[in-house]
C-alpha positions in Angstrom: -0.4 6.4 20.3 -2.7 3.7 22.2 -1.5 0.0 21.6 -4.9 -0.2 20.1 -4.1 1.9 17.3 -0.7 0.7 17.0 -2.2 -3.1 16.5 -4.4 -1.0 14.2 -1.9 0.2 11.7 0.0 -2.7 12.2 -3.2 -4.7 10.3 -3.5 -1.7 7.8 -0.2 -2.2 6.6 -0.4 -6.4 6.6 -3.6 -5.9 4.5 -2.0 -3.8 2.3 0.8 -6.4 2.0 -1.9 -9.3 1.4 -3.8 -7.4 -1.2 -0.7 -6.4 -3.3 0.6 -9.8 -2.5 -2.0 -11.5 -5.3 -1.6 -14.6 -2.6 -4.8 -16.7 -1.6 -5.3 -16.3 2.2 -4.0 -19.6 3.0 -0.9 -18.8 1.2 -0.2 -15.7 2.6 -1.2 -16.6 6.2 1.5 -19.3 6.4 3.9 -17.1 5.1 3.3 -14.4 7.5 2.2 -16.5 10.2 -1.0 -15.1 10.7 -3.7 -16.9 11.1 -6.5 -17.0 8.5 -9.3 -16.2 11.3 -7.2 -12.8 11.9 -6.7 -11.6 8.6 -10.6 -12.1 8.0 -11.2 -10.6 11.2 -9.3 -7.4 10.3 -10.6 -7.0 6.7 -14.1 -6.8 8.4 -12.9 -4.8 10.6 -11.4 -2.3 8.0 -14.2 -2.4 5.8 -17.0 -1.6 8.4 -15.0 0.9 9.6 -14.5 2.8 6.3 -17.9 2.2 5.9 -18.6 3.7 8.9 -16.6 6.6 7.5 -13.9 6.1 10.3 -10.3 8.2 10.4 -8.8 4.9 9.7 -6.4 5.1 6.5 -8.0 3.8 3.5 -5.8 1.0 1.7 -3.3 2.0 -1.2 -3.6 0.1 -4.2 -0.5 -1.5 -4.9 0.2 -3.6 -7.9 3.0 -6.2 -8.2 5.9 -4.8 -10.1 9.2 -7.4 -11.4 12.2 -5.8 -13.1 15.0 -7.7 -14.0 18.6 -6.2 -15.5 17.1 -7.3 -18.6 14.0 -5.8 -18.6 14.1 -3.2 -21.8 14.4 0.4 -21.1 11.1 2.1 -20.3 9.7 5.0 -23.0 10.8 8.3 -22.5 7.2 8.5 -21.2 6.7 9.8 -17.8 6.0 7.7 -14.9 2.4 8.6 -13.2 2.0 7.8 -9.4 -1.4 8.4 -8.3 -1.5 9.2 -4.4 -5.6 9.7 -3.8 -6.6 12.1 -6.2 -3.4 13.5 -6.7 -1.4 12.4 -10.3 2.5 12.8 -10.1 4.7 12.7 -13.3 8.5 11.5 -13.0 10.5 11.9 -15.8 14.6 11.0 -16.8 16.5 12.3 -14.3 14.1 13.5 -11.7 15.6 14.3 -7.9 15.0 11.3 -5.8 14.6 13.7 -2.7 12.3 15.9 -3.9 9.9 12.5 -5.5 10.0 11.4 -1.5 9.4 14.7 -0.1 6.4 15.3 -2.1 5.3 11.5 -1.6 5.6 12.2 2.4 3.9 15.5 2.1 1.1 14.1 0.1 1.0 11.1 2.7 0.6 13.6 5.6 -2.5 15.0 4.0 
């Protein structure tokens, strides 16, 4: 891998670290050291290039999660994880293995 594509996924990943962080850009910049001029350099740069309908790996949506010890015990509800278009259901007492597995396979994809 060129270090152009390496800097590349580096910035993927940041972004997706930004957007899940629910920080301002200032705020997040000084924590990460970045400079605001390169994290809006890189969003354009991410968004012309899915635009452009580039390889480039579209950003996940992550969403802030807190859990504490005293957080109350979820429903006997699954879990759903949705990985593109794909919807996975963990239950009680799923196999922690098989969850990344699958989660890497899907990834690959």
């Amino acid at each position: 891998m060129s270090s152009r594509e390496q800097r590349a996924r580096v910035w993927v990943a940041r972004l997706a670290e930004y957007h899940a962080s629910g920080q301002t850009m200032k705020a997040w910049c000084a924590a990460h050291a970045v400079s605001i001029d390169q994290l809006k350099y890189w969003k354009r740069k991410h968004k012309d290039s899915q635009v452009e309908g580039s390889s480039a790996p579209s950003l996940p949506r992550l969403l802030p999660v807190a859990l504490t010890e005293d957080s109350p015990l979820p429903s006997p509800e699954p879990l759903s994880l949705y990985i593109g278009s794909v919807r996975l259901e963990v239950r009680s007492g799923f196999d922690p293995q098989l969850l990344r597995a699958t989660v890497a396979a899907l990834q690959s994809c």
